[in-house]
C-alpha positions as CSV (number, residue, x, y, z in Angstrom):
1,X,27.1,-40.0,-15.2
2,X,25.5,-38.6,-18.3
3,X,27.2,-36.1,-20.3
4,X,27.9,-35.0,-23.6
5,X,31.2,-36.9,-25.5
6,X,33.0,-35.0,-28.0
7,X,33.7,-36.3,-30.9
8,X,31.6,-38.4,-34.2
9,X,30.0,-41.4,-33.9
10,X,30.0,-43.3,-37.2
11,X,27.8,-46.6,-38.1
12,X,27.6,-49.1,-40.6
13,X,25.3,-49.5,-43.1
14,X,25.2,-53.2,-41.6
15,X,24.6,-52.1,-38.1
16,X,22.1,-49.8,-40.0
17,X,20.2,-52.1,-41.2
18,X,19.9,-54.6,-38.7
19,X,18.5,-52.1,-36.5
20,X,16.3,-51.6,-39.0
21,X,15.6,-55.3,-39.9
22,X,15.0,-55.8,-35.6
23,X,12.6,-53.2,-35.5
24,X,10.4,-54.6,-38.4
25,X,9.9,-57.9,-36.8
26,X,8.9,-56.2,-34.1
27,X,5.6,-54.3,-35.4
28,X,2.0,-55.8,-36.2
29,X,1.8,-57.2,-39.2
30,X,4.9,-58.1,-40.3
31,X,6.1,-61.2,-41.1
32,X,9.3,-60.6,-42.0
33,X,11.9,-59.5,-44.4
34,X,12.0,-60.4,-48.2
35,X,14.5,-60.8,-50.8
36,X,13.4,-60.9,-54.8
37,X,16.0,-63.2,-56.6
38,X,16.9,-61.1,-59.7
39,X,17.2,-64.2,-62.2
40,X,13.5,-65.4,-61.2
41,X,11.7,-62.6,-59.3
42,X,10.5,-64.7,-56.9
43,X,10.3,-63.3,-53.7
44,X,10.9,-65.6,-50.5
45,X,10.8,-64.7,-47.0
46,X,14.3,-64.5,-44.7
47,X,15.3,-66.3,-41.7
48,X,15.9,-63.6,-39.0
49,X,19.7,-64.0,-39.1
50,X,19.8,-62.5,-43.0
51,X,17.7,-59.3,-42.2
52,X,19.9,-56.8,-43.6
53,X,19.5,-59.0,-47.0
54,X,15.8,-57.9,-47.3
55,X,16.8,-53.5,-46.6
56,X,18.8,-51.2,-48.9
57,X,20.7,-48.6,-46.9
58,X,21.5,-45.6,-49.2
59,X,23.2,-42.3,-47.7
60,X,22.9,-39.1,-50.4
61,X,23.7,-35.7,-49.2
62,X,24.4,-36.8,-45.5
63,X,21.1,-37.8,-45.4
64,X,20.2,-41.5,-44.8
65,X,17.8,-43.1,-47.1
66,X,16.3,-46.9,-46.5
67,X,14.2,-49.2,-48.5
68,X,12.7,-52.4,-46.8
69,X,10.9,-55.0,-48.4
70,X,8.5,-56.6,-46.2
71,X,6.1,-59.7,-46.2
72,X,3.2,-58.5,-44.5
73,X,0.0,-61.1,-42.7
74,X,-2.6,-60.9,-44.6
75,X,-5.9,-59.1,-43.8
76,X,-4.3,-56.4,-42.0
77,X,-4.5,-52.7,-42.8
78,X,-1.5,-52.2,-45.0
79,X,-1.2,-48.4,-44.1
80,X,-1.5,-48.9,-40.6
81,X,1.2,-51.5,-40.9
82,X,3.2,-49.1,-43.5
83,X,3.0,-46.3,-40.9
84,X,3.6,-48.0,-37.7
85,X,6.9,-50.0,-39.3
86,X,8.1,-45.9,-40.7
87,X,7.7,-44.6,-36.8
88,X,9.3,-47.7,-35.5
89,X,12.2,-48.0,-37.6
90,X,12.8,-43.8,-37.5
91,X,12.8,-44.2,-33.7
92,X,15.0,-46.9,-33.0
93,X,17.5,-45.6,-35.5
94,X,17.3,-42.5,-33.5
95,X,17.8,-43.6,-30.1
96,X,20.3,-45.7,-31.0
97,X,22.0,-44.9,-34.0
98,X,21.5,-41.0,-33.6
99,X,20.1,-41.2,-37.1
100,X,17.8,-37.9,-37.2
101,X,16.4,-37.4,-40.3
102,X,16.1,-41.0,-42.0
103,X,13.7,-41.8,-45.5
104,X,12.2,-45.1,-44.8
105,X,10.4,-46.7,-47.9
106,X,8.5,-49.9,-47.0
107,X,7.6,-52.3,-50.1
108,X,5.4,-55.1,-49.8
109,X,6.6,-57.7,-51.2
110,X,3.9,-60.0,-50.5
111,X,1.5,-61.3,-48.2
112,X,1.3,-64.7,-45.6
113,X,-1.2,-66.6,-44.4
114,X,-1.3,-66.0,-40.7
115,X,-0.4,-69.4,-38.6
């Protein structure tokens, strides 16, 4: 039974940015999510249950605006990485959030050793 609803569908900017946060850790390259301590500026990596610490969800003008910061393994193609974790996040924010026109920023926070 598929079917139009009426009505509005409103979402978090938590819900937001886990999806976001899910779909990162999902693409080539990434390590994870990072969060810069403001006092030291050092930047360490997140456990995957504080995501949402590591992405800044911004909405200006009805239009939603992300910023991630990433940790990225090293010797990959930074671009490739950059534009592959854009399409990913876009998509699943999409298909699930019904999020059409999103601006994702990726920052590179830093880079890991791969293991």
């Amino acid at each position: 039974m598929s079917g139009a609803i009426p009505g509005t569908l409103k979402v978090s900017n938590d819900v937001i940015a886990d999806l976001a946060g899910y779909a990162a850790l999902e693409c080539y390259g990434v390590v994870g999510m990072a969060e810069i301590d403001g006092q030291t500026g050092v930047v360490r990596l997140l456990p995957s249950y504080r995501l949402r610490k590591g992405i800044d969800v911004t909405a200006v003008d009805g239009k939603v605006k992300l910023d991630l910061h990433v940790i990225v393994e090293q010797g990959v193609n930074m671009s490739s990485v950059v534009n592959n974790l854009t399409s990913s996040v876009r998509f699943i924010l999409k298909q699930i959030a019904e999020l059409a026109d999103v601006d994702v920023k990726i920052h590179i926070e830093g880079l890991r050793v791969a293991r």
